[in-house]
C-alpha positions as CSV (number, residue, x, y, z in Angstrom):
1,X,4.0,-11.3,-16.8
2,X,3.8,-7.5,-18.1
3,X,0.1,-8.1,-17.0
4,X,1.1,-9.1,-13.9
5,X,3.4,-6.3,-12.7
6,X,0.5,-3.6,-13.9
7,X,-1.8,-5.7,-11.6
8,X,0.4,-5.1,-8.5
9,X,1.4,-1.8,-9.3
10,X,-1.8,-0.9,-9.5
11,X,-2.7,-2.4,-6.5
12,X,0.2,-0.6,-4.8
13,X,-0.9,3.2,-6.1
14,X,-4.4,2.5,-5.1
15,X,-3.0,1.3,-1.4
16,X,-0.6,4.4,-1.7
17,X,-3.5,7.1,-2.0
18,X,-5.7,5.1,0.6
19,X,-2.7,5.7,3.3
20,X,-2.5,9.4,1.8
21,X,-6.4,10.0,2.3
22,X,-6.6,8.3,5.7
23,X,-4.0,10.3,7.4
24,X,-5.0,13.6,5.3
25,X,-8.1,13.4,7.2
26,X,-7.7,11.5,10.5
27,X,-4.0,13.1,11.9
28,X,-5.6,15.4,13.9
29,X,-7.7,13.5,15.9
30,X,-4.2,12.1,17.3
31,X,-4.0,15.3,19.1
32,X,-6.8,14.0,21.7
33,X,-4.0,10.6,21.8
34,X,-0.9,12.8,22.0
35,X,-0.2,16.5,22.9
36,X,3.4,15.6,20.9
37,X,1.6,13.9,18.1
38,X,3.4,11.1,19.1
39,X,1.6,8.6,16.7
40,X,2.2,4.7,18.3
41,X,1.8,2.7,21.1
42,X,3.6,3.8,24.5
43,X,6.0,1.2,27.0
44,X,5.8,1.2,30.4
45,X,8.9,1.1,32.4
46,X,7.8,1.6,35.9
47,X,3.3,1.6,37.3
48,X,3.8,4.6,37.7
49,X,3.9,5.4,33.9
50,X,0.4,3.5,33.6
51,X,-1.3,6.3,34.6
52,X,0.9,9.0,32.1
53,X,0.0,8.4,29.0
54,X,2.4,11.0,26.9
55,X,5.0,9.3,29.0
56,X,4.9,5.9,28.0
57,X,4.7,7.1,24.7
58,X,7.9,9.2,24.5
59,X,9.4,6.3,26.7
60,X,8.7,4.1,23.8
61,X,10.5,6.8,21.5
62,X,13.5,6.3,23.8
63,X,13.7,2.2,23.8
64,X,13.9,2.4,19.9
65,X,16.8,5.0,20.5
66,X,18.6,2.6,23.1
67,X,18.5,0.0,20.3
68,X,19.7,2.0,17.9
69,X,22.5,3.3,19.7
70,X,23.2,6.6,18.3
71,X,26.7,7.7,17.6
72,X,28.4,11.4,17.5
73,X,27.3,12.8,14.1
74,X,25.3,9.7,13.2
75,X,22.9,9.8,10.5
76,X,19.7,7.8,10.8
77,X,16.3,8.1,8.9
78,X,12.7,7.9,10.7
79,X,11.2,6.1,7.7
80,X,7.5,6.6,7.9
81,X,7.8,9.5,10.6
82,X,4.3,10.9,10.6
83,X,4.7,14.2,11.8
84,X,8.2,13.5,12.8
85,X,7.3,13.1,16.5
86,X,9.9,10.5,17.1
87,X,12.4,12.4,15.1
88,X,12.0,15.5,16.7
89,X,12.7,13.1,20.0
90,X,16.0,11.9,18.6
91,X,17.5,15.1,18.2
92,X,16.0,16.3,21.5
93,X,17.7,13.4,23.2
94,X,20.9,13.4,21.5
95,X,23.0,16.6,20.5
96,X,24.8,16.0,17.1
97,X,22.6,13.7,15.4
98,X,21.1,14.0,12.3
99,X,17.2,12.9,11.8
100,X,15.8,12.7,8.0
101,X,11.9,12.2,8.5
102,X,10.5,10.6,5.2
103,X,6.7,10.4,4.7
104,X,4.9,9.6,1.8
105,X,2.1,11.4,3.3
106,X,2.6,15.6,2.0
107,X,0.3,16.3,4.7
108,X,2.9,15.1,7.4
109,X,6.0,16.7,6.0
110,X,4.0,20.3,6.1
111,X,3.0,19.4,9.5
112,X,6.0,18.2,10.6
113,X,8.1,21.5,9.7
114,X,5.8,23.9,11.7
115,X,6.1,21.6,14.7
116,X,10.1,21.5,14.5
117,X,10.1,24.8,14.5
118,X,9.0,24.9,18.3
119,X,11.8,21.6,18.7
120,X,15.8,22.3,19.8
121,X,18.0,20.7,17.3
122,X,15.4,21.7,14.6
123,X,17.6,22.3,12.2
124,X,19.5,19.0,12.2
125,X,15.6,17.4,11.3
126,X,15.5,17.3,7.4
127,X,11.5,16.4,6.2
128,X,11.4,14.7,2.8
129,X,8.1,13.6,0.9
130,X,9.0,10.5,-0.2
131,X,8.3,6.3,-0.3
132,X,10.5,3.8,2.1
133,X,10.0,1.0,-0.6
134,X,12.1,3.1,-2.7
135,X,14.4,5.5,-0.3
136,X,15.5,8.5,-2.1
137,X,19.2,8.6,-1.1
138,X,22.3,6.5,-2.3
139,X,24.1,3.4,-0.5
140,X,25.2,3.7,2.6
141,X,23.8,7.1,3.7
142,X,22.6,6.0,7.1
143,X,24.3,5.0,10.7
144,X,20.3,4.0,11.4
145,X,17.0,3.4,10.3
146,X,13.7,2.7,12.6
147,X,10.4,2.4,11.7
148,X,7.6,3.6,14.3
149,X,4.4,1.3,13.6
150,X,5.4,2.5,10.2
151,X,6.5,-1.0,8.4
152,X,3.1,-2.4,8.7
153,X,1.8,-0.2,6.2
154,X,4.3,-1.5,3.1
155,X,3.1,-4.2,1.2
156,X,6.1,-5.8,0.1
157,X,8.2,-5.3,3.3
158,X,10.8,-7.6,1.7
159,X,11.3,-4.8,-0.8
160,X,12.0,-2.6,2.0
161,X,14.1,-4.4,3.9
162,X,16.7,-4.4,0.9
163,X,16.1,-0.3,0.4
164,X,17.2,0.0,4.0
165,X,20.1,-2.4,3.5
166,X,21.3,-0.7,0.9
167,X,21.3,2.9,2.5
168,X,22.7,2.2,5.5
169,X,26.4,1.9,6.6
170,X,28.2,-1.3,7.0
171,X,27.3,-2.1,11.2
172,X,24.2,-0.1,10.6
173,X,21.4,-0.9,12.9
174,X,17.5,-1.2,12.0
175,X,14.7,-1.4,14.6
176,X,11.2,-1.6,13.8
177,X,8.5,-1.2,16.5
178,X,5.2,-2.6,15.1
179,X,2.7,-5.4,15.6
180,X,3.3,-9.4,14.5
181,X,1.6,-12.6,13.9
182,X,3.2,-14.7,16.0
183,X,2.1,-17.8,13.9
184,X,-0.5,-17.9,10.9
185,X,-0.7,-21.2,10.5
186,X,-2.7,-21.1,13.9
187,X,-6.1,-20.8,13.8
188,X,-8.0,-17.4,14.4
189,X,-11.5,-17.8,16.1
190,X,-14.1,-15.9,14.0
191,X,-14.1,-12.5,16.0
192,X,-10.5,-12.7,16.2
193,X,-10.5,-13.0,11.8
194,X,-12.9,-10.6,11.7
195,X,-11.4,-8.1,13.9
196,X,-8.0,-8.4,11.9
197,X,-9.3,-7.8,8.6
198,X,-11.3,-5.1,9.6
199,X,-8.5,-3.4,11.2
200,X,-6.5,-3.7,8.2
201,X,-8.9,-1.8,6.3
202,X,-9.3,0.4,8.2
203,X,-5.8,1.6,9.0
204,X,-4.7,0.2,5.6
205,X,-2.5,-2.4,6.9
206,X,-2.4,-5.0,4.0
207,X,-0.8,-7.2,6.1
208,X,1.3,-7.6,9.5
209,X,4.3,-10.0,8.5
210,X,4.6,-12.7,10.6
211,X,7.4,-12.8,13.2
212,X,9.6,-15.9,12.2
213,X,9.1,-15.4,8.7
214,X,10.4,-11.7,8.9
215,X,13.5,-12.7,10.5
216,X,13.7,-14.8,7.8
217,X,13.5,-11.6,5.2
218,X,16.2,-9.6,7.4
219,X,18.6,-12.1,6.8
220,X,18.2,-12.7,3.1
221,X,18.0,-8.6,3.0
222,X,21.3,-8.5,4.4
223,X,21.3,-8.1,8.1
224,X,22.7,-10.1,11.3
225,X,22.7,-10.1,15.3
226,X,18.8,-10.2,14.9
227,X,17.0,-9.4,17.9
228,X,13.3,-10.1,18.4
229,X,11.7,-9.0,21.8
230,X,8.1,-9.8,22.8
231,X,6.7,-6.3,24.1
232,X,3.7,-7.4,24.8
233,X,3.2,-6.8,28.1
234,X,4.9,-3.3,28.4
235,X,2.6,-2.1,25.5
236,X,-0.8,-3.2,27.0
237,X,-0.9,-0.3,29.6
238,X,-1.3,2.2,26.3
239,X,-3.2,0.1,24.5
240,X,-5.8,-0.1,27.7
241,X,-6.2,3.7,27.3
242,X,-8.1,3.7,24.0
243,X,-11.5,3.2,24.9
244,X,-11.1,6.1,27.5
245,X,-9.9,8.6,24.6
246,X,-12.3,7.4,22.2
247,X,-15.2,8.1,24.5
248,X,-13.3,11.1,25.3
249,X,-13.1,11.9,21.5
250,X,-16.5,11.1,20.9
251,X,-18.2,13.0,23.7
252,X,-16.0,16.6,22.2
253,X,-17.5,16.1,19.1
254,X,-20.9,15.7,20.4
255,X,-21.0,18.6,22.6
256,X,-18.7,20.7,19.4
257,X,-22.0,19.6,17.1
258,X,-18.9,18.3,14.9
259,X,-19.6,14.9,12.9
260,X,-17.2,12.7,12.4
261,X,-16.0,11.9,9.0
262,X,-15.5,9.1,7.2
263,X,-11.8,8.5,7.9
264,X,-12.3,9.6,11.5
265,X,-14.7,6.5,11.7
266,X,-12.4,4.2,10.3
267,X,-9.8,5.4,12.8
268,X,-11.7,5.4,16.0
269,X,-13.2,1.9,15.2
270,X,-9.3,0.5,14.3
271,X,-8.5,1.7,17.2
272,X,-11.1,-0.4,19.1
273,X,-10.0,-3.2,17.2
274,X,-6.5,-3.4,18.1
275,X,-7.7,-4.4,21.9
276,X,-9.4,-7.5,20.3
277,X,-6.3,-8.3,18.2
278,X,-4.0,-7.3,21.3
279,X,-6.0,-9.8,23.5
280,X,-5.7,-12.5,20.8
281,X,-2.4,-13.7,22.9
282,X,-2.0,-16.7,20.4
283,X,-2.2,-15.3,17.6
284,X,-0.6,-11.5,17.9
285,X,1.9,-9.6,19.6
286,X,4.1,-6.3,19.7
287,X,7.3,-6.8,19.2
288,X,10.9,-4.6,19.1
289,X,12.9,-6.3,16.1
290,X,16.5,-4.9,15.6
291,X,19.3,-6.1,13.6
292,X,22.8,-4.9,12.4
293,X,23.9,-4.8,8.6
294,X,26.7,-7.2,7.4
């Protein structure tokens, strides 16, 4: 058993630093996604939007909002923030809430504070180096938590689940914004499996939990009034403008005489990925969860 548990915690540490040097490297190259940094997929409310990219993405920013339903001097955490992009939306969008933007990436947290400092409401954004499997702050803490394309990353998402429903308030909401299997016990044809595992490797995605079964986890964690809402269609019109900025990307660095580093690789070809996963209909899907703690 003792064997066992230094197995998967080593397992964890060494998925832990691949995150760390991923983003260390590969967060600026976002900039050519997002002037804002804003480091997810966008939603499209009206055609319009298809052609404004930064706009679906902070629209996205404000759907996870509208389903967390902030309240006057409301607490929530941005657990997995990045550079605190969606946090630094929140406060932006609501006057007297309070954002804590926990990243286990140092990198981020640095970044994040020079970019608040440009943000109104600033100085209700608190940055914290820290892991969401283990939250650093006591029961009930939070009004809200959400998690930005963030909770793909954990690898026991279970274990998360409980850390959230122990931090947050009685009638607390969670919403996570992320890709799903829809089923896995249907079958994947060969591009499609080799397209998902390389993508997790890439991005270091250990695993994408699979819809039902994670529904499943929120109520043994704790929560009710689960939501699930198939986004699929409202994401596709930001998903269809990643070939355009790699190409983009990839002609700058040409012309710059810049090479592109390991990481950057690994990024850029992810990203190519995720339109063979996205078109795998049967298989895969973005999806808006929220539920409400007991």
């Amino acid at each position: 058993m003792n064997t066992l548990i230094s197995t998967t915690e080593t397992r964890n540490s060494q998925h832990i630093r691949d995150i760390i040097e991923f983003y260390d490297e590969a967060t600026s190259d976002y900039s050519y996604w997002s002037k804002n940094l804003n480091m997810h997929y966008g939603f499209l409310r009206k055609f319009s939007d298809f052609f404004h990219r930064e706009r679906m993405l902070e629209n996205m920013n404000l759907e996870v909002f509208k389903r967390l339903n902030p309240q006057t001097n409301g607490k929530f955490l941005d657990a997995g923030c990045g550079t605190g992009a969606t946090s630094r939306a929140l406060v932006s969008s609501y006057n007297s809430v309070e954002v804590t933007a926990l990243n286990i990436v140092k990198s981020h947290i640095l970044r994040g504070k020079e970019l608040n400092r440009t943000t109104m409401g600033n100085e209700r954004i608190t940055m914290v180096h820290g892991d969401y499997q283990h939250i650093p702050f006591a029961e009930e803490t939070f009004n809200g938590i959400f998690f930005m394309e963030s909770l793909c990353h954990a690898t026991n998402k279970f274990q998360v689940l409980k850390e959230c429903s122990r931090t947050l308030k009685s009638g607390g909401k969670i919403v996570i914004a992320d890709c799903f299997l829809r089923n896995p016990n249907r079958k994947m044809s060969a591009v499609t499996r080799w397209a998902y595992s390389e993508f997790r490797r890439c991005w270091s995605v250990p695993h994408l939990a699979e819809i039902n079964h994670f529904q499943s986890l929120l109520t043994e964690a704790g929560f009710q009034n689960i939501t699930t809402e198939n986004l699929r269609w409202q994401v596709a019109p930001s998903v269809f403008h990643s070939p355009f900025i790699v190409l983009q990307f990839l002609i700058n660095r040409f012309l710059k005489g810049q090479k592109n580093q390991t990481q950057t690789r690994k990024n850029l070809k992810a990203v190519l990925l995720s339109i063979i996963i996205g078109l795998s209909f049967r298989n895969f899907s973005y999806y808006m969860v929220s539920a409400e703690k007991k």
